[in-house]
Each structure stands twice: as C-alpha cells, then as structure tokens.
C-alpha positions as a Markdown table, in Angstrom:
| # | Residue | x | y | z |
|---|---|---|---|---|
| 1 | Unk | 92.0 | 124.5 | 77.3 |
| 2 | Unk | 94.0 | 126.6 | 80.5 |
| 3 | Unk | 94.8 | 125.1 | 83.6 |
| 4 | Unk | 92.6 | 128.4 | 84.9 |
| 5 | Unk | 89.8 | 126.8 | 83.3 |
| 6 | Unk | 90.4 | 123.7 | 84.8 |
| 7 | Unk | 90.6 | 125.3 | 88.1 |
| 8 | Unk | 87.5 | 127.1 | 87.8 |
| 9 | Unk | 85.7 | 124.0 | 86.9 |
| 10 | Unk | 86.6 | 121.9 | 89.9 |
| 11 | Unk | 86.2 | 124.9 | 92.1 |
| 12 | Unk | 82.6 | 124.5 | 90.8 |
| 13 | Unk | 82.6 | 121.0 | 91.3 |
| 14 | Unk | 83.6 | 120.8 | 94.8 |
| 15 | Unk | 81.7 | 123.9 | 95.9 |
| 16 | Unk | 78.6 | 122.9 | 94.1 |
| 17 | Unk | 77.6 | 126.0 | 93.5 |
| 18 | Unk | 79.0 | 128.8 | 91.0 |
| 19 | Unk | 78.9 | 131.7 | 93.8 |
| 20 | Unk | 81.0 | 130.0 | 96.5 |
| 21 | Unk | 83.0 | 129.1 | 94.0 |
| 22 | Unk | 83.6 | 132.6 | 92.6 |
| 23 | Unk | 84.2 | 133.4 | 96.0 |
| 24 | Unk | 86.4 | 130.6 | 96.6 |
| 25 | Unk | 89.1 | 131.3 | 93.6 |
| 26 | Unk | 88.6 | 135.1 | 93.7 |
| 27 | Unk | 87.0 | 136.2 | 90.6 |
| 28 | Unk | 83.4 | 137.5 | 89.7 |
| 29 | Unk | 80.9 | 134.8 | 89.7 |
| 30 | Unk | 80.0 | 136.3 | 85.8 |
| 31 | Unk | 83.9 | 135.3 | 84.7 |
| 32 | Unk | 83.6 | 132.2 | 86.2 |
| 33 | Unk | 80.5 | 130.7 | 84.9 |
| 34 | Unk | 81.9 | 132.0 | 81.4 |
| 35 | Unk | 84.8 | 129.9 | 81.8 |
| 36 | Unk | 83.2 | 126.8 | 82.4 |
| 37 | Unk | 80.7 | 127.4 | 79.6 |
| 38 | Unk | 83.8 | 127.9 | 77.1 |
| 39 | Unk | 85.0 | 124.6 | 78.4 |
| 40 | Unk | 81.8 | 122.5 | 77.8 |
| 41 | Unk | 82.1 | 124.1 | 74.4 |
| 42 | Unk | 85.1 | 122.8 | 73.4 |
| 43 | Unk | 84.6 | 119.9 | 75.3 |
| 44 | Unk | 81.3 | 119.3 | 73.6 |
| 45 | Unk | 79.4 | 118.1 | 76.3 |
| 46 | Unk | 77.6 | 119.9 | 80.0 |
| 47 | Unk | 79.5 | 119.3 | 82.6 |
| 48 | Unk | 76.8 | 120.3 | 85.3 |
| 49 | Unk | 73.5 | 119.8 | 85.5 |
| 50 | Unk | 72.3 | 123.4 | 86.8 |
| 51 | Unk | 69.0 | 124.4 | 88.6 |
| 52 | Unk | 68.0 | 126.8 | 90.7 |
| 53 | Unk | 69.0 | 125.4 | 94.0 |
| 54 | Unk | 71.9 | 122.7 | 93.4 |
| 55 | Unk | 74.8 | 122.3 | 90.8 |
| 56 | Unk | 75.4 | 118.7 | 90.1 |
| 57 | Unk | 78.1 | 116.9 | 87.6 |
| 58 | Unk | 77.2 | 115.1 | 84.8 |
| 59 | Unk | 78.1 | 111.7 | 84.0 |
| 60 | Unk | 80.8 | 113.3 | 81.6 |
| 61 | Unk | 81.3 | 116.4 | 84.2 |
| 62 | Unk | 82.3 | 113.5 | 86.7 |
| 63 | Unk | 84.9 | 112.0 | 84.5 |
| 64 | Unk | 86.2 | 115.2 | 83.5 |
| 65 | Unk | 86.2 | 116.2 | 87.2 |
| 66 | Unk | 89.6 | 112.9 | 88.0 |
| 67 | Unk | 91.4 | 113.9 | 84.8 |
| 68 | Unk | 91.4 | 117.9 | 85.7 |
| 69 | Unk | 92.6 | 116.6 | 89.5 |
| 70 | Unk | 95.4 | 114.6 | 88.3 |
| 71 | Unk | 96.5 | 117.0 | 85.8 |
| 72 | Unk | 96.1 | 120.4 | 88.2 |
| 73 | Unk | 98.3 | 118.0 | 90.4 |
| 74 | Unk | 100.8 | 117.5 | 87.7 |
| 75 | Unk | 101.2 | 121.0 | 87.2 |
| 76 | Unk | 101.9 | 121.9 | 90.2 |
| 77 | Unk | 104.4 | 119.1 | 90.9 |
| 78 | Unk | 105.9 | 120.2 | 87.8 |
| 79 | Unk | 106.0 | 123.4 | 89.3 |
| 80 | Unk | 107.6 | 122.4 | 92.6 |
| 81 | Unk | 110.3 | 120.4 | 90.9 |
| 82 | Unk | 111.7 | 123.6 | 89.1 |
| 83 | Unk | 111.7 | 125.6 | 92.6 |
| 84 | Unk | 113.5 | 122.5 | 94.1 |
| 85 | Unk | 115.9 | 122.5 | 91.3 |
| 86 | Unk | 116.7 | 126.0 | 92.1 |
| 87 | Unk | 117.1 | 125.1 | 95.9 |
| 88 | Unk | 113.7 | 126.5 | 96.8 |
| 89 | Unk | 110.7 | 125.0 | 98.7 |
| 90 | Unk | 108.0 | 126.4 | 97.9 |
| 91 | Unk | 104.3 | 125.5 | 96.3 |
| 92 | Unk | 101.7 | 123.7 | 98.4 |
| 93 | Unk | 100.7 | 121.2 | 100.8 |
| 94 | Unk | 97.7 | 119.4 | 101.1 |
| 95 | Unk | 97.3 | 117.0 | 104.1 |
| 96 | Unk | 95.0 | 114.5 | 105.3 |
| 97 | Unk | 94.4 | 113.2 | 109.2 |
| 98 | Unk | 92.3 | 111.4 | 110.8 |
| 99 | Unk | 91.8 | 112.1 | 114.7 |
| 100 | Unk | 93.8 | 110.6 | 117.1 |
| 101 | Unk | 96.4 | 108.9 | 114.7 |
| 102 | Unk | 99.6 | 108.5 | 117.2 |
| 103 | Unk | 101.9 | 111.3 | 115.1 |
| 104 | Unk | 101.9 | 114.6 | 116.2 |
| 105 | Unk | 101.2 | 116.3 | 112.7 |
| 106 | Unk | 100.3 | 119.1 | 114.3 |
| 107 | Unk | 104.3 | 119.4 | 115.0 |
| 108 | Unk | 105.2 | 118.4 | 111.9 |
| 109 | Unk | 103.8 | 121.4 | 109.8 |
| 110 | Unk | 105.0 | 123.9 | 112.2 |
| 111 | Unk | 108.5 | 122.7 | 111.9 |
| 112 | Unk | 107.9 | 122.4 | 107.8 |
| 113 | Unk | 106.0 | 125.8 | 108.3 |
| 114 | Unk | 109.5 | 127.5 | 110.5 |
| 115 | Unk | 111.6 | 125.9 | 107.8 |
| 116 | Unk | 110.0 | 127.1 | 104.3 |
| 117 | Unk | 107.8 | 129.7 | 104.9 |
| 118 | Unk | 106.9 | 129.8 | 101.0 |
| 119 | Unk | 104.7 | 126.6 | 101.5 |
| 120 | Unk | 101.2 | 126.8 | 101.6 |
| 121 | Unk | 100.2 | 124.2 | 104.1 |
| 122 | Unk | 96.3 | 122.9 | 103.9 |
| 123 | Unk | 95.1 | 120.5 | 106.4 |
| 124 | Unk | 92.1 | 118.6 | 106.3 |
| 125 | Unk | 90.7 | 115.9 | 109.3 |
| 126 | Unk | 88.2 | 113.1 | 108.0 |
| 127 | Unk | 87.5 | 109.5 | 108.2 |
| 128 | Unk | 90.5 | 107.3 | 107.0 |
| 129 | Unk | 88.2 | 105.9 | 103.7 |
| 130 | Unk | 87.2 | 109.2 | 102.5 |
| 131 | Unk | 91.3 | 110.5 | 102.9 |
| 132 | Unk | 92.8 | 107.2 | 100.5 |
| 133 | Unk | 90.0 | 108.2 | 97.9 |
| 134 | Unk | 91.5 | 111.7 | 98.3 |
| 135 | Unk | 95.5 | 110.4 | 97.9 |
| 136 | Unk | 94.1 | 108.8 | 95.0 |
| 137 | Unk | 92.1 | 111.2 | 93.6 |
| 138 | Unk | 95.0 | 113.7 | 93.7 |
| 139 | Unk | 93.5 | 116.6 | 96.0 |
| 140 | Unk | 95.4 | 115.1 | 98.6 |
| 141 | Unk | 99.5 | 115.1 | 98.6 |
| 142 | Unk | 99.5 | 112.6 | 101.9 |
| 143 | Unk | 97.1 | 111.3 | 104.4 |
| 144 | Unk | 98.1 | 110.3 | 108.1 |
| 145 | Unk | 95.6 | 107.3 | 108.3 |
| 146 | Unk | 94.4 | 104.0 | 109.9 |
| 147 | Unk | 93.4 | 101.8 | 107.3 |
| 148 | Unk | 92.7 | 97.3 | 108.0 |
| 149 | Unk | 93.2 | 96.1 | 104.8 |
| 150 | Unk | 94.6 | 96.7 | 101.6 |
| 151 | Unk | 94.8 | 100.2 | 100.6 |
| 152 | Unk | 92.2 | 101.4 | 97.1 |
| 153 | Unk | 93.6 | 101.1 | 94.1 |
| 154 | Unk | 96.1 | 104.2 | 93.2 |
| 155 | Unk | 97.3 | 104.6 | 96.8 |
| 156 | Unk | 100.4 | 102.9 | 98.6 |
| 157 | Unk | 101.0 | 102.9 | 102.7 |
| 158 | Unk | 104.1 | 103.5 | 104.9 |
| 159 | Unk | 103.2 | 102.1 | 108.0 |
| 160 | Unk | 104.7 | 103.9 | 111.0 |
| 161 | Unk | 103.5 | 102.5 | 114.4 |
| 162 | Unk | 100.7 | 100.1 | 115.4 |
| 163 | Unk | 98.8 | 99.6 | 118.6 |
| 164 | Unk | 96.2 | 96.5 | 119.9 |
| 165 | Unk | 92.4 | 97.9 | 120.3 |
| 166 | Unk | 91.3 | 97.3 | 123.8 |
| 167 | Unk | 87.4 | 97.4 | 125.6 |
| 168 | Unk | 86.6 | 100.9 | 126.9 |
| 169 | Unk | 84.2 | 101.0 | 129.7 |
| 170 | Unk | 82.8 | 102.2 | 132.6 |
| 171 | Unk | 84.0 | 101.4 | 136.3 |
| 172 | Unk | 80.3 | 100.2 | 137.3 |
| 173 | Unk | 80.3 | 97.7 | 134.1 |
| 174 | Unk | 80.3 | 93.8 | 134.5 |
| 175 | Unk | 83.7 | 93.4 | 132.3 |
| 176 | Unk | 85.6 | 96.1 | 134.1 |
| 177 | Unk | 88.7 | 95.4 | 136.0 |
| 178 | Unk | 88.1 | 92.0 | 133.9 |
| 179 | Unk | 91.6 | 90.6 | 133.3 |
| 180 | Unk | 91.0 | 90.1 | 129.4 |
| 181 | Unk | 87.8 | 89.5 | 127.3 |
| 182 | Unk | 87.4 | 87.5 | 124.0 |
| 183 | Unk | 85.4 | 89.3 | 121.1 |
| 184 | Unk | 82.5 | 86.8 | 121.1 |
| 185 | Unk | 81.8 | 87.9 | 125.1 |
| 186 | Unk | 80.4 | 91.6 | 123.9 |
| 187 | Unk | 77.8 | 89.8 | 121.7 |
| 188 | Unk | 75.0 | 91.1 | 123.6 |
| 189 | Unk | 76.6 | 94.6 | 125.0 |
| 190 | Unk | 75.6 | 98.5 | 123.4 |
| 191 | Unk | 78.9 | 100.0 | 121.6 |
| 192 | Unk | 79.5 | 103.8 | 121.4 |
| 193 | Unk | 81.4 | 104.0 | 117.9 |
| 194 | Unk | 83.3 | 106.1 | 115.3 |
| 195 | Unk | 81.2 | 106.9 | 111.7 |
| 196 | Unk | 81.5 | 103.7 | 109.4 |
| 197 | Unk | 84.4 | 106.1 | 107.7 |
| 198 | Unk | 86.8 | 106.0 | 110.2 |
| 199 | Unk | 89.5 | 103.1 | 110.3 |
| 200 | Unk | 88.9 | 101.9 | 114.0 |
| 201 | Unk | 85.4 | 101.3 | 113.3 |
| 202 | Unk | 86.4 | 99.2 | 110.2 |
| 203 | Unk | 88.8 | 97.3 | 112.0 |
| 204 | Unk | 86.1 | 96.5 | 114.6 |
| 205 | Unk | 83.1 | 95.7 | 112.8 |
| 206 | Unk | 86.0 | 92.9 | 110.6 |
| 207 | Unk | 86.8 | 91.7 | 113.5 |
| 208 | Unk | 83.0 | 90.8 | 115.2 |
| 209 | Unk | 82.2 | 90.1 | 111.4 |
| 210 | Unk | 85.2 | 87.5 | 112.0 |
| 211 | Unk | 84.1 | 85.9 | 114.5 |
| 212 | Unk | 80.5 | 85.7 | 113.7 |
| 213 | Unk | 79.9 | 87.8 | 116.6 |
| 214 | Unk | 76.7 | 90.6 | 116.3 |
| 215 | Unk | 76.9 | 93.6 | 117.7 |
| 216 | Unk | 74.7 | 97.0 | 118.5 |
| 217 | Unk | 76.1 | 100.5 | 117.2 |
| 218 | Unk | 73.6 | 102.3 | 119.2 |
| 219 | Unk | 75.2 | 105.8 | 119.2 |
| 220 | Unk | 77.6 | 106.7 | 116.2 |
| 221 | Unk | 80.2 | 109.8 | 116.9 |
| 222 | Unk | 82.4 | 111.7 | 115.1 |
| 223 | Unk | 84.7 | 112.5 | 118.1 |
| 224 | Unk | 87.0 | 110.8 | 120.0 |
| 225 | Unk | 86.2 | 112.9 | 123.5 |
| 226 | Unk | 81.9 | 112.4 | 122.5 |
| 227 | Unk | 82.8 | 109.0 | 122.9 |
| 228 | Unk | 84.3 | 108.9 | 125.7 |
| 229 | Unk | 81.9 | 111.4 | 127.5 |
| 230 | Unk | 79.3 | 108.5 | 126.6 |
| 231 | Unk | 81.3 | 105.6 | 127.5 |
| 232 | Unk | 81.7 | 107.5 | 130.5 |
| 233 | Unk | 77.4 | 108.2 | 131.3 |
| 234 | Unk | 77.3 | 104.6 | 130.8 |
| 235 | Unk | 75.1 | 104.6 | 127.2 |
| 236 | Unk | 77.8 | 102.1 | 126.1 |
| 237 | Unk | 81.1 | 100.4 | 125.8 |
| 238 | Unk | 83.2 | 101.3 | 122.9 |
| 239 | Unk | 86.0 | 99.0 | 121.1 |
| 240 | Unk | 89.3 | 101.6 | 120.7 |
| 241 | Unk | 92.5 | 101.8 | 119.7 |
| 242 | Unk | 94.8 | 101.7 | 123.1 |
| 243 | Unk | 96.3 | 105.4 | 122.8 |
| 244 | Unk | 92.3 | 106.4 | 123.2 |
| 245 | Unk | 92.0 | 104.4 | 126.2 |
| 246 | Unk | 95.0 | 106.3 | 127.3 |
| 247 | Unk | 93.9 | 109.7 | 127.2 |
| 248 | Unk | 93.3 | 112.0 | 130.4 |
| 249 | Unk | 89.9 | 112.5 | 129.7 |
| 250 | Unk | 89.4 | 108.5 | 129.6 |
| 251 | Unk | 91.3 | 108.6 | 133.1 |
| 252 | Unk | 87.7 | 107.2 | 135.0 |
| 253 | Unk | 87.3 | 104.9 | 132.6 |
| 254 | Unk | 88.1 | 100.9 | 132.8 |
| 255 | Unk | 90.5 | 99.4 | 130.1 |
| 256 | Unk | 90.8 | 95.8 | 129.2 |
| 257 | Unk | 92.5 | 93.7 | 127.2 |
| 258 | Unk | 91.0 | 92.0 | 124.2 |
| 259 | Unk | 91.8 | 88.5 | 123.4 |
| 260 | Unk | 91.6 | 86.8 | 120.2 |
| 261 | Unk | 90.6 | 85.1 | 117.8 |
| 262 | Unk | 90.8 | 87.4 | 115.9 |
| 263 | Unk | 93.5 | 89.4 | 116.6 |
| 264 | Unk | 93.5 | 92.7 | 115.2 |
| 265 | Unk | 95.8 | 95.6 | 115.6 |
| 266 | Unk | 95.3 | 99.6 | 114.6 |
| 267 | Unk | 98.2 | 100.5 | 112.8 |
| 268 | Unk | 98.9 | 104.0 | 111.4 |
| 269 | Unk | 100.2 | 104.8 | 107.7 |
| 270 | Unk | 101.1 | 107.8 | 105.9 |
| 271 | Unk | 99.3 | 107.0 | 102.3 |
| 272 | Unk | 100.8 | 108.4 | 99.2 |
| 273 | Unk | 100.2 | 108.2 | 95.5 |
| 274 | Unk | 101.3 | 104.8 | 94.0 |
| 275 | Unk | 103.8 | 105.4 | 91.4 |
| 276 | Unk | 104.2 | 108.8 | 92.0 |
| 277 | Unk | 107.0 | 110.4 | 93.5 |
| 278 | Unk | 105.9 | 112.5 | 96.8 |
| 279 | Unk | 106.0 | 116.5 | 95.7 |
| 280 | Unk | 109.4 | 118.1 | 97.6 |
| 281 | Unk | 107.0 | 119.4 | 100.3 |
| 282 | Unk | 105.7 | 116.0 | 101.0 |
| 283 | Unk | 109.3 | 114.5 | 100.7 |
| 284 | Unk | 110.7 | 117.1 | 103.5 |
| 285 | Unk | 107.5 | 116.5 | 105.7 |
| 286 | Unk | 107.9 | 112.6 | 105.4 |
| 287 | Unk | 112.1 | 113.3 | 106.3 |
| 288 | Unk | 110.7 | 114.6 | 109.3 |
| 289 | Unk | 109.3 | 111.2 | 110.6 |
| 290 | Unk | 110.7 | 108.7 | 112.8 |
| 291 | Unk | 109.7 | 105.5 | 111.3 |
C-alpha cells in the first residue's frame, strides 16, 4: 500500500466521482481508477459502491476513508518536521473559518504567505460544526470557530476573544430603541437566522431551548449581509453576535441588549487536534495571534 494510493482514494472519496477526481490530483482518470482497484484488492473488500451517476463509500470504504486521513496527515507532518529541522517552512496549510469570527485571518496568511513563501496555504469557510469534524477528521490543520459547548471528541479549543449576542432589528420594530429585552419576550417574533451549522445559531437556539422559550426560524441564510439585508426589509429580527450588529451595513439597524437568564456569550476559538502537536505552519500562524 503507497501513500499515492491513499491519495487517489480519498480524492475519490471526497470528489465522488473518479473524473473530477483524476482532474483534481492530475493524472488520467484510467491510472486512477486502477489504483483504487489494486487497493480494494489488497484490501479485500470495495471501497465504493459505483454506478453510473454517483460514487458512494462502502461501509468498509468509509472506515478506510478516517485511517487514510489521519495517516496522509502524519505523512505530511512527518514531512514538515524534517524541513523545520533544517530551518525551512515549508509543506501545507489547511484552514478553516467561519464568517464573521472577530480575527482578521485574512491578515494572518498574508503575513505567513510574505514570510514563507514555500507554504501552500488552503482556506476553506463553513459552518463551525462541520469545521471541528474537519480538525478531527484531519483534513483540517486549524479552524477559526465559534463553538457553545464542549468541542467533539478529538478536537481541543484556544479561546481567543468573546462577545454578548444582542437583538438585531429594524427602526420601525416594537423592541427597538428598547433599553434591554429578556429572551422569553421574542417568544412570539419571526427570526432571520444562520444554517443550523453555524455556531451563533447553536448558541441561540440553547439559549430559547433554556428558557423554554419557542421561536420561528422563518428564513434561514448562509450570509451574514443576507441577513441583515432581511432584518433590514423587516421579514424578521435576528439574534447575533455584537460585532454583526456593528457592521456598516447594519448602520440603519436597531441594536439591543439582551438580558438573561440565560446568559450566553459568542466566543471565538482556534480548534486544533487533541494530542497532536500543531504542524510548524500552524505553530507560526498561531505565534501570530494576540491572545
């Protein structure tokens, strides 16, 4: 077994489909789908289940699919540390965000980018959930993330800054300009909110679910200015984090206080592997912050 097969087959697995794939790690499509063949042979078992239209992983395929993660990860780290031995910085980068997190990443890689040239940086921008399963799944090196509650297993937080969620809504609403307002008043209001995924929206719905409080998601975004365009229009009021509320494009908008019980803050974490030591390019990025 090669760590070139390996790659090839979660290529495959993440692609779900053998063309993209090919595409994806530069070879013919042919030498691919030979190389995962050879590997089910050896393995003794399909990892896909192929048809004409999908590519899915077997029950085996999917617990082949975490081992080859963790051990393409190894490799590389192993990799790395050799370069770093030798005072270079060099390898790859894989990093997770989710939107709006109150730490410029953006800055961040550019200065690690100026710095080391000879590391790949990857970036990817999801929900907070799906970014942990990633740090623990290996195919992320660290995540910027907002997460209430204890992280999944196999992933360990540094928290860096944390912020009180506030109301959002318009100027012509009943609540705005409304010194404060406990959770159990919004019980009958519309909410404009994040996908289920992200970590405000988590923190919020533990929060009504706290207080025995229901509430109506009537329009669910993936966006932090779609929200705000429709908190705006009026189709809702949204619970946020406080740097949203702060943002120019909120400017029109009414923030107020929220009071507990329960009180719940948004705090920001960088999540790395538990018991693994960061890779050299994740240990320079994290020297960068000021926690």
């Amino acid at each position: 077994m090669e760590l070139r097969q390996l790659e090839f087959f979660v290529a495959v697995a993440e692609e779900r489909h053998f063309t993209r794939a090919a595409q994806r790690m530069l070879v013919s499509q042919s030498g691919l789908s030979a190389s995962v063949r050879a590997l089910e042979r050896e393995l003794g078992s399909p990892l896909f289940v192929r048809t004409t239209r999908s590519v899915e992983l077997t029950g085996a395929g999917a617990a082949f699919l975490a081992e080859a993660t963790r051990t393409l990860a190894g490799a590389r780290a192993a990799r790395e540390a050799v370069a770093a031995v030798q005072g270079l910085l060099r390898g790859s980068l894989s990093v997770g965000v989710e939107q709006c997190v109150t730490v410029d990443v953006g800055a961040l890689l550019a200065r690690l980018r100026a710095q080391h040239c000879n590391v790949e940086v990857r970036l990817r921008q999801a929900g907070s959930a799906a970014l942990v399963e990633d740090v623990a799944g290996g195919r992320l090196d660290l995540a910027f993330v907002t997460l209430p509650g204890p992280p999944p297993e196999g992933v360990r937080l540094l928290p860096l800054t944390c912020e009180p969620m506030v109301l959002l809504c318009g100027p012509g609403h009943r609540l705005a300009g409304a010194a404060g307002v406990e959770w159990a008043q919004l019980a009958d209001e519309t909410f404009v909110d994040f996908h289920p995924d992200w970590g405000s929206r988590r923190l919020a719905d533990r929060a009504f679910a706290a207080g025995h409080t229901p509430r109506r998601v009537a329009l669910e975004v993936n966006d932090v200015h779609t929200l705000i365009d429709l908190v705006r229009h009026g189709l809702g009021i949204a619970v946020v984090p406080r740097p949203i509320a702060r943002k120019e494009q909120a400017a029109e908008l009414c923030t107020v206080p929220l009071t507990g019980p329960p009180e719940e803050s948004w705090e920001v974490s960088v999540a790395l592997p538990d018991g693994d030591r960061p890779s050299p390019a994740a240990r320079e990025l994290l020297s960068y912050l000021d926690r």
